[in-house]
C-alpha positions as CSV (number, residue, x, y, z in Angstrom):
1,X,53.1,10.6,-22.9
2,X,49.2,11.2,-23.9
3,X,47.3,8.7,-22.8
4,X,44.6,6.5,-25.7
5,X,41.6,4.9,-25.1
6,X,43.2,1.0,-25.4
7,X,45.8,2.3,-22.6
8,X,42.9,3.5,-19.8
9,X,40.6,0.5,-20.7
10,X,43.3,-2.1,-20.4
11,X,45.4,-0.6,-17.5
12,X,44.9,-3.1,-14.8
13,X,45.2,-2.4,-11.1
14,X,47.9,-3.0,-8.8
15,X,48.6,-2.7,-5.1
16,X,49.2,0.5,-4.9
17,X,47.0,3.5,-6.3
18,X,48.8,4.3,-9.8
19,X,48.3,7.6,-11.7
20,X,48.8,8.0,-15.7
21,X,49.3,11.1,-16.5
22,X,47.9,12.9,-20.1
23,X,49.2,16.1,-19.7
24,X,48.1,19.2,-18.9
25,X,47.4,18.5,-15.5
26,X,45.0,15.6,-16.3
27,X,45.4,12.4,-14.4
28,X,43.8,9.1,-14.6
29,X,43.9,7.4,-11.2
30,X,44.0,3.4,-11.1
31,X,42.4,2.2,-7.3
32,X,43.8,-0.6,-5.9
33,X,40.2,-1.9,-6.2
34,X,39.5,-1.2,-10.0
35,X,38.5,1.8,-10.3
36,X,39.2,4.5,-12.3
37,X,38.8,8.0,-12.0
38,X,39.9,11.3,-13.4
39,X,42.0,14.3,-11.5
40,X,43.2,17.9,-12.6
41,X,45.9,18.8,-10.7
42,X,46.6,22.4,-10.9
43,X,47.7,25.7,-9.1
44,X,45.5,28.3,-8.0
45,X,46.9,31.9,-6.1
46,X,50.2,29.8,-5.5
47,X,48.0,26.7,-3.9
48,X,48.3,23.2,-5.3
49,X,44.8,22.1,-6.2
50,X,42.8,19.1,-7.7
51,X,39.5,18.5,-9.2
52,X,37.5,15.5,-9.6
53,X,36.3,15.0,-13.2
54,X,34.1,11.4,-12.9
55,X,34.9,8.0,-13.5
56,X,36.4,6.4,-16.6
57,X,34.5,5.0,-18.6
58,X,31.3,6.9,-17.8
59,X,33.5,10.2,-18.6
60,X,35.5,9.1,-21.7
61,X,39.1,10.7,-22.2
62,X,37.8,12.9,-25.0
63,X,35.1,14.6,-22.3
64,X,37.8,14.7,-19.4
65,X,40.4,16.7,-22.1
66,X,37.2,19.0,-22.9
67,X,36.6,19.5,-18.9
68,X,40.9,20.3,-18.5
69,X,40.3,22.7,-21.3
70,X,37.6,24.4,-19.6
71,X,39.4,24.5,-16.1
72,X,42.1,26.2,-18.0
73,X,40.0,28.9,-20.1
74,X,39.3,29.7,-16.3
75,X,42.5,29.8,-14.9
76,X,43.5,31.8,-17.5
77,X,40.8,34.6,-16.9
78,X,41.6,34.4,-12.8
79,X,39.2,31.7,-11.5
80,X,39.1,29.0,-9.5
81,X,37.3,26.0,-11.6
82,X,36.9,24.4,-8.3
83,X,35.2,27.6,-6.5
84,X,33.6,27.9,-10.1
85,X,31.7,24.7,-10.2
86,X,30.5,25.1,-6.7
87,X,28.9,28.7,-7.5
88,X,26.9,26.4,-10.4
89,X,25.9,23.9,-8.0
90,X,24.2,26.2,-5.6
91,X,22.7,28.5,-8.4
92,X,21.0,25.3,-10.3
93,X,17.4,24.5,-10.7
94,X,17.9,21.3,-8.7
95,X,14.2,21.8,-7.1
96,X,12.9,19.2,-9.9
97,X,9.2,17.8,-9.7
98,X,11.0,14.5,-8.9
99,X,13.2,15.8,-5.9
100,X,10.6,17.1,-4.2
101,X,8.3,14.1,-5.1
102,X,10.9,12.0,-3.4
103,X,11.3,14.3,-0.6
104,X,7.2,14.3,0.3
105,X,6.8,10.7,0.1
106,X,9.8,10.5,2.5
107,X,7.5,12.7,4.7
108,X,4.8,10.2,4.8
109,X,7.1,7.1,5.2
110,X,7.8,9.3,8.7
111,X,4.4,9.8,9.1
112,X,4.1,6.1,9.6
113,X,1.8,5.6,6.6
114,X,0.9,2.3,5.1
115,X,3.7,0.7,2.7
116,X,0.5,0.1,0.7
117,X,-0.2,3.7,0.7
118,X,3.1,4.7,-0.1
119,X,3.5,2.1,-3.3
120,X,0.6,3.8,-4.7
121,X,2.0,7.4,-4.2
122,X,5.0,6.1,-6.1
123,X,2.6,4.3,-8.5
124,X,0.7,7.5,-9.6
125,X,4.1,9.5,-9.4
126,X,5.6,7.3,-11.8
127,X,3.6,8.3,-14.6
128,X,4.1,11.9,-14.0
129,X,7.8,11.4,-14.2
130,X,8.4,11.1,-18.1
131,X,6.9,14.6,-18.7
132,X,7.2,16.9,-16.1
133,X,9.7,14.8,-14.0
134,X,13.0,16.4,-14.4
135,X,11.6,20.3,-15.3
136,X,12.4,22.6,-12.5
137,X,9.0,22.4,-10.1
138,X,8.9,26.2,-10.6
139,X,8.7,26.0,-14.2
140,X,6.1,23.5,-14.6
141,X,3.0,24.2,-15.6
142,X,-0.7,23.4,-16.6
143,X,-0.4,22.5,-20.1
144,X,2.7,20.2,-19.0
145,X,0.8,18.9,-16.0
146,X,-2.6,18.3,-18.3
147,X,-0.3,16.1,-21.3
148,X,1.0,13.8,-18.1
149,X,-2.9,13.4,-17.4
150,X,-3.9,12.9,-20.9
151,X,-1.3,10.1,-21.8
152,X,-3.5,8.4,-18.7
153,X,-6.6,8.9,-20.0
154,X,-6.2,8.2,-23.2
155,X,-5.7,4.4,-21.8
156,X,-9.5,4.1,-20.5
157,X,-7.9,4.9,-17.0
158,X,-10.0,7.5,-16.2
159,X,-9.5,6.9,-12.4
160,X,-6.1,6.7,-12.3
161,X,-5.8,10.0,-14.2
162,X,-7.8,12.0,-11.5
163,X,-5.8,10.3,-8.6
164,X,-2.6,11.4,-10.4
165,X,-4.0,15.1,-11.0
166,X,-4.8,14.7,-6.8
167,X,-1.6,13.6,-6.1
168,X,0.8,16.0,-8.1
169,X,-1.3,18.7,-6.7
170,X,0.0,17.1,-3.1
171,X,3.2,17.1,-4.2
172,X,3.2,21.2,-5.4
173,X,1.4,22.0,-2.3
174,X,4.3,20.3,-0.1
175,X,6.7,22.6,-2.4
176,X,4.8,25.8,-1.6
177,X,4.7,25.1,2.0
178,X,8.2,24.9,1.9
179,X,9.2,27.7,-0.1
180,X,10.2,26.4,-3.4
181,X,6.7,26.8,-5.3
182,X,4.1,29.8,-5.2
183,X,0.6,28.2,-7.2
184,X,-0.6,24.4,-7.6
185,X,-1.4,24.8,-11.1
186,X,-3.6,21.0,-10.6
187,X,-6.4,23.8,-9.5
188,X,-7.1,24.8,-12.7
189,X,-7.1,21.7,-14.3
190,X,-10.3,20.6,-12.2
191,X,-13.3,19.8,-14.8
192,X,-10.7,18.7,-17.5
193,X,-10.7,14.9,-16.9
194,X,-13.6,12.8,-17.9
195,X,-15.5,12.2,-14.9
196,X,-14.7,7.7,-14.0
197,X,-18.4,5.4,-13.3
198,X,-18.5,5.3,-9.9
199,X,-19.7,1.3,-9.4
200,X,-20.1,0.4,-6.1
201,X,-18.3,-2.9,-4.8
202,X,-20.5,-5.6,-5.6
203,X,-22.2,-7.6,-2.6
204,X,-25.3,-9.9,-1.6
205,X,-27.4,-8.2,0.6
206,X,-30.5,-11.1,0.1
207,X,-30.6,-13.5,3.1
208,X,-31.3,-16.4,1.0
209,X,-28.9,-15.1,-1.6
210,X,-26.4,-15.2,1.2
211,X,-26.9,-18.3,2.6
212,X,-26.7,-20.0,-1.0
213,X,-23.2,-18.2,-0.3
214,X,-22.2,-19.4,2.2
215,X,-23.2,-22.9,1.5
216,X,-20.7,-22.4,-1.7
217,X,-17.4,-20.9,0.6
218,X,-18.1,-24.2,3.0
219,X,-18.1,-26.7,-0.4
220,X,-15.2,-24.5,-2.0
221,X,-12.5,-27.2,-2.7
222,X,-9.6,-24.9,-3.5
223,X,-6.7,-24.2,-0.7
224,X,-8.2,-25.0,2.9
225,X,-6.8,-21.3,4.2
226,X,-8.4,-19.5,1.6
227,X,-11.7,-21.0,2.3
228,X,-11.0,-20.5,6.3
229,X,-10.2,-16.6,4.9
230,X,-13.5,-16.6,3.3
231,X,-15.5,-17.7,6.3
232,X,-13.5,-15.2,8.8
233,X,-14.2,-12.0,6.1
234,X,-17.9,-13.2,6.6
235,X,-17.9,-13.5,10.3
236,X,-15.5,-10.5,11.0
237,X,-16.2,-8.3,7.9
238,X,-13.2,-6.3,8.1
239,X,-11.6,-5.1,4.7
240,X,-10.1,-7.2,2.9
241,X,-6.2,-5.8,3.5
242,X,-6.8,-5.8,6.9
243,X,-7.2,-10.2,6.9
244,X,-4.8,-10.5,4.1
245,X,-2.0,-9.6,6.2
246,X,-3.4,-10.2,9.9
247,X,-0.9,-12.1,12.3
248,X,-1.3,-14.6,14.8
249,X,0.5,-12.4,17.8
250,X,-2.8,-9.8,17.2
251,X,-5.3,-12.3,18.2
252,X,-6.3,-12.3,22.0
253,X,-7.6,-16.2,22.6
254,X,-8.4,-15.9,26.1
255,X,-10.1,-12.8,25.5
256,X,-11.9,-13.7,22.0
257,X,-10.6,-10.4,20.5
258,X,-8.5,-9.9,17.4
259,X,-6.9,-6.1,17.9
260,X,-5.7,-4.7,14.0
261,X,-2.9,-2.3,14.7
262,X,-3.2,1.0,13.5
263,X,-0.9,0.4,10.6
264,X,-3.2,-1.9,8.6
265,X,-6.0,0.5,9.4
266,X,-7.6,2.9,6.6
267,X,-8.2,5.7,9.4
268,X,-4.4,4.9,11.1
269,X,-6.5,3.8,14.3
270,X,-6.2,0.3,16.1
271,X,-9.2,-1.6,16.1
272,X,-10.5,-4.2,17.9
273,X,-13.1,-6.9,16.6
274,X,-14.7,-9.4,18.8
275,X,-14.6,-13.0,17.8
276,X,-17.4,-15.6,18.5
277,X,-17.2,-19.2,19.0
278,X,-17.4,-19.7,15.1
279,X,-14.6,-17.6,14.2
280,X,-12.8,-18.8,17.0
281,X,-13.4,-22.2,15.5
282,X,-11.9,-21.5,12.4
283,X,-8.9,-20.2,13.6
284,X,-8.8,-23.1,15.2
285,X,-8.8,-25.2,12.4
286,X,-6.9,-22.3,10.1
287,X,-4.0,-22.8,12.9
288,X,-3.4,-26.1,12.1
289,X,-2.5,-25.2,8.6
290,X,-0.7,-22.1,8.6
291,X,0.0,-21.6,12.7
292,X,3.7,-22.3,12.2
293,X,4.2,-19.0,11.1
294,X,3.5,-15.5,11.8
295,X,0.8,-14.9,9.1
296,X,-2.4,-16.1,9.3
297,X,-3.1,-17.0,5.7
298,X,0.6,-17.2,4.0
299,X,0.5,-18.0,0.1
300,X,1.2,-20.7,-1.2
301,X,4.1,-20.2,-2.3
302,X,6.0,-18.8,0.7
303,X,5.1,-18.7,4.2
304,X,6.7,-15.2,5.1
305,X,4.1,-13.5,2.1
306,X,0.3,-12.6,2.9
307,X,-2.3,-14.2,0.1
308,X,-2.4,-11.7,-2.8
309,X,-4.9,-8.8,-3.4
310,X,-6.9,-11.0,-5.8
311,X,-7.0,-14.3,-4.0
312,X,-10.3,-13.8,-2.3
313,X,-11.5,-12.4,-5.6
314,X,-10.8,-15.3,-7.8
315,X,-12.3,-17.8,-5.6
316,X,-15.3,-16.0,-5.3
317,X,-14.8,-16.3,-9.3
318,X,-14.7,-19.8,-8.7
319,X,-17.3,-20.7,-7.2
320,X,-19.2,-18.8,-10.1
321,X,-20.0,-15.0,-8.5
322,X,-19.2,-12.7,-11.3
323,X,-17.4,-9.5,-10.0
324,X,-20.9,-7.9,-10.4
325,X,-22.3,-10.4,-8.4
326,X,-19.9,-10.6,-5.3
327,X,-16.5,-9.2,-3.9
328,X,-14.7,-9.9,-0.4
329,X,-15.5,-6.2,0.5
330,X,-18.5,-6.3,-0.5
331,X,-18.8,-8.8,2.9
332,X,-18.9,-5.0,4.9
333,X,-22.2,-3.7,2.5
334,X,-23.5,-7.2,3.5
335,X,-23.2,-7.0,6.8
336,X,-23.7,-3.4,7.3
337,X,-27.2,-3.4,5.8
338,X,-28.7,-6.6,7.3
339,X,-27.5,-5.8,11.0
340,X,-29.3,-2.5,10.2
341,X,-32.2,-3.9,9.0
342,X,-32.8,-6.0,11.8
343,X,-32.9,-3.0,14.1
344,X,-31.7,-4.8,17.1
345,X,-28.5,-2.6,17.4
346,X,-27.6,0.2,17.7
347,X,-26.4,2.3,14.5
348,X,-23.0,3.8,16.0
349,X,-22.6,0.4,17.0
350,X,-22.5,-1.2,13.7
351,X,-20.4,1.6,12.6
352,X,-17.7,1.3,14.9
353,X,-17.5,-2.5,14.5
354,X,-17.1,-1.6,10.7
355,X,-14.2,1.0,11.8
356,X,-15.9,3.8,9.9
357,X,-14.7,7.7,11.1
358,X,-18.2,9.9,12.0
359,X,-18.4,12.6,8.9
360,X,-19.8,15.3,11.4
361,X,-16.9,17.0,12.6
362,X,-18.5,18.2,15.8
363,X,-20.4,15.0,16.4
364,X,-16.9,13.2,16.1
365,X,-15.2,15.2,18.9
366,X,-18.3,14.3,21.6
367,X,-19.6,10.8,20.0
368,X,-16.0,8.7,21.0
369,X,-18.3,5.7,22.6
370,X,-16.9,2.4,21.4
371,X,-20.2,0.3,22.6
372,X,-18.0,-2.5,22.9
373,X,-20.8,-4.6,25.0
374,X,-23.3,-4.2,22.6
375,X,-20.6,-4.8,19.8
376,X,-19.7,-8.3,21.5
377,X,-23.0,-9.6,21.9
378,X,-23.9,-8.5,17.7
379,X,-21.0,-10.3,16.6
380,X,-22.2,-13.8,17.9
381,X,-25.8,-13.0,16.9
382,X,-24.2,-12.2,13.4
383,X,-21.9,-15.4,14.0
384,X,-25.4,-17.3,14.4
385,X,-27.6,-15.6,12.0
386,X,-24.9,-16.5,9.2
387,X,-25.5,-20.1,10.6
388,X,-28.6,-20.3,10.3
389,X,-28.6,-18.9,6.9
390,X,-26.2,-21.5,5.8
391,X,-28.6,-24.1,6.3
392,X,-29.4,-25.8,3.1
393,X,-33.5,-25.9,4.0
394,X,-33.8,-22.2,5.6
395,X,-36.8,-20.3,4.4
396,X,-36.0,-17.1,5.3
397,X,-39.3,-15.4,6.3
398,X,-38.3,-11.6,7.4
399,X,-35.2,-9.6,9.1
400,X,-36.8,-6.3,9.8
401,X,-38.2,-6.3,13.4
402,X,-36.8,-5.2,16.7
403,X,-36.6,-9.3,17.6
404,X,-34.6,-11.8,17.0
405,X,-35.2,-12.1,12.3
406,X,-37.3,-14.9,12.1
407,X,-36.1,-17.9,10.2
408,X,-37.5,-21.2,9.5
409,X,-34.7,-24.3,9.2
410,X,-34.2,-27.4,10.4
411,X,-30.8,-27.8,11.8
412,X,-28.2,-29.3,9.2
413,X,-27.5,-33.3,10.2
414,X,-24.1,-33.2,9.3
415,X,-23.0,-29.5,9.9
416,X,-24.5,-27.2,12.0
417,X,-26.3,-28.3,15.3
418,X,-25.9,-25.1,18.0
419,X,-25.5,-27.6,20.9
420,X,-23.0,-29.4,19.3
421,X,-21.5,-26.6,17.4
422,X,-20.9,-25.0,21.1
423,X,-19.4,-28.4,23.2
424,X,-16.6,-28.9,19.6
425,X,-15.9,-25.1,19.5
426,X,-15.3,-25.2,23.4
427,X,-12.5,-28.2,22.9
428,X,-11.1,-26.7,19.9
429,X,-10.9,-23.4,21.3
430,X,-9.2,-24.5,24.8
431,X,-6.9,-26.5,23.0
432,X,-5.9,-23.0,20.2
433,X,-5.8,-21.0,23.8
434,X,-3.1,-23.6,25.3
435,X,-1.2,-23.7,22.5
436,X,-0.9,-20.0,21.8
C-alpha cells in the first residue's frame, strides 16, 4: 500500500526499526530513536542493493518518488544509481571559496595563531560569503570579488574593505599552492578601493599633560581593577590585549617579572617586562580584588572573562579624554617618545621593552641583544618619573638631556613620598610574594 504524507509524519516509533514500504522499491525506515529515513532497495547484476535517499521530512515523499524514478531510468539503461551518484560526487565543483576558506583558517588554528586573529579572519570572510561564497574558487573572479568589496565600502568601511580584499587574496593564494587555483585575481583589484585616513592612535606625549593624567586614573571612581588596569598600562605600557587577558600564574613575584606568552603576543614571541616597586604595588592591591581567580582583571560580570576591548577606552571617556585626546595604546606612543627624549637609554632598549620586531632584515638576524639590565633599571626610572609627574604641584622644567629630566615638585602629603612609597611597597610586596 502507497504510503501519504499524514502516514510518514504520524508514524511513531517502536522498539524495533520498522520499514513502510511505498512501492517500487522505496522504503521509509522508522529508528527506534525517531528518526526517519528513506531506502531503495533494488537489484543490480543479480546483487541486492540499497541506497540512501535523506531523511524525512527534509526529503519529502514527493522528492524521494522523483529520486526512485531516477534510480530506475538508470537501471533500466544498465547503471548502477549507487556507482552513478559516486562518479557525480568526485566530478563536482566541491572546491568552493568557502571550503577552502574553512580549510586555511584551520591551517592557522595549527599554526597556533591568536583566537583573536582567527575571529577576525572569520570576521572579514564572513562578508565575502554571500557573493562569492558558494561559486567554485576556480570560477570566481574579479568583478565577483570587486561587488563583495563594494557592498563594504559602500558602508563608510573603507578599512574593512581593504582587509577583506587582503584576506581573500590569502585565501586564493592558499588554493594555488595547493593545486586547486592558478591566479589571485585580488591582484588586480589593487588601486580600486578608496584609500582609509590613516589616524594615528591618540596619546599625550606632554609631561604636564601626562601628569594631569595620571592624577585623573588615581581619582577615577569607577571599578577599583579598571583603575589598577589603568595605572599597570602606564607603568608597563604593553598593548592593550596583552593586560586584558594577562594571568596571575605569568607574573614572577620573587623575580619582579611578568613573562606574556607567545600566544598573546602580536609577533608570536614571549616577552618579558620588568616590574618596579610601583607596579608591583598595584598588583598588590589589584590581588586583593580579583586574586581569587586566574585573570588578572575579570569583568564584572563573570570572573572566568578578561575586561572587554573597550573597557580601558570608556574610562578614559570618563574621565573626559576624547578618543582624539587619549587611548590605552596610545600609553606605548607616550612612553616611547619620552624615554627617547630623555636620551638616557638606549634606543634598542626601548624598543625591545616595547616588543617591536627590527624592520632591517639583516640587522634583525645579528641585533638579538635583549638589554635586559638596562631594560630593568628604565622601567623603575619610568616607574618614578610617572611619580613625579603625578604630583599635583610639578612644574616640569625639561626632559631632553643625557641626566636624570629635571623636575621641580614638592612631594605629595598624602600620596607620594619615595621613602615611604619604598618601606609600604616592601610589606605589600613580601606579603603578594608569600601568598603567591
Amino acid at each position: 500500500m502507497a504510503l501519504s504524507d499524514v502516514k510518514c509524519r504520524n508514524i511513531r516509533p517502536a522498539s524495533k526499526l520498522q520499514k513502510l514500504s511505498d512501492g517500487g522499491g522505496l522504503q521509509l525506515w522508522v529508528q527506534p530513536s525517531g528518526t526517519r529515513l528513506w531506502r531503495l532497495a533494488y537489484r543490480f547484476d543479480g546483487k541486492q542493493k540499497l541506497l540512501s535517499l535523506g531523511s524525512y521530512p527534509v526529503i519529502s515523499l514527493a522528492d524521494a518518488r522523483q529520486a526512485r524514478d531516477e534510480a530506475k531510468r538508470l537501471l533500466k539503461a544498465g547503471a548502477d544509481p549507487a556507482q552513478q551518484r559516486k562518479f557525480q560526487k568526485a566530478n563536482s565543483p566541491k572546491d568552493t571559496f568557502r571550503s577552502i576558506a574553512d580549510e586555511y583558517v584551520e591551517k592557522l588554528k595549527k599554526e597556533g595563531r591568536a583566537d583573536r586573529t582567527i575571529s577576525k579572519v572569520k570576521w572579514l570572510l564572513d562578508f565575502a560569503y554571500p557573493t562569492i561564497g558558494d561559486k567554485c574558487i576556480r570560477e570566481i573572479d574579479t568583478a565577483s570579488i570587486l561587488t563583495a568589496l563594494r557592498r563594504v565600502e559602500v558602508r563608510g568601511r573603507y578599512e574593512s574593505a581593504r582587509r577583506l580584499r587582503s584576506t581573500i587574496g590569502t585565501v586564493f593564494r592558499f588554493a594555488i599552492a595547493t593545486a586547486r587555483a592558478e591566479a589571485d585575481p585580488t591582484i588586480a583589484l589593487r588601486g580600486a578601493l578608496i584609500s582609509p585616513t590613516v589616524t594615528p592612535r591618540a596619546a599625550i606625549t606632554d609631561p604636564k599633560a601626562l601628569g594631569g593624567l595620571l592624577r585623573a586614573i588615581d581619582a577615577f571612581d569607577g571599578q577599583p581593577t579598571t583603575r589598577a588596569a589603568l595605572k599597570l598600562i602606564a607603568l608597563l605600557f604593553p598593548r592593550p590585549g596583552e593586560l586584558r587577558a594577562a594571568e596571575w600564574k605569568e607574573f614572577d613575584f620573587e623575580s619582579s617579572v611578568w613573562i606574556v606568552p607567545e600566544a598573546r603576543m602580536k609577533m608570536r614571541r614571549p616577552h618579558r617586562v620588568p616590574l618596579s616597586r610601583q607596579a608591583l604595588s598595584v598588583l598588590a592591591s589589584l590581588r586583593e580584588i580579583s586574586g581569587g581567580g586566574s585573570l588578572l582583571v575579570p569583568s564584572v560580570r563573570s570572573v572566568s572573562r578578561p575586561i572587554s576591548d573597550n573597557t580601558l577606552n570608556a574610562a578614559l571617556r570618563r574621565m573626559g579624554y576624547g578618543k582624539e585626546e587619549a587611548t590605552a595604546h596610545g600609553f606605548r606612543a607616550t612612553a616611547s617618545t619620552l624615554l627617547n627624549e630623555c636620551g638616557k637609554w638606549h634606543p634598542d632598549a626601548i624598543e625591545r621593552q616595547l616588543a617591536h620586531i627590527e624592520n632591517n632584515n639583516v640587522r634583525r638576524a645579528y641585533a638579538r641583544a635583549e638589554h635586559w639590565e638596562e631594560r630593568v633599571k628604565m622601567m623603575q626610572w619610568w616607574a618614578d618619573y610617572l611619580d613625579e609627574l603625578e604630583s599635583k604641584n610639578a612644574r616640569v622644567i625639561s626632559i631632553v638631556g643625557r641626566g636624570k629630566p629635571v623636575v621641580h615638585a614638592r612631594p605629595r602629603e598624602s600620596t607620594w613620598n619615595p621613602t615611604a612609597t619604598v618601606h609600604q611597597t616592601s610589606r605589600r610586596i613580601s606579603k603578594l610574594r608569600t601568598s603567591h
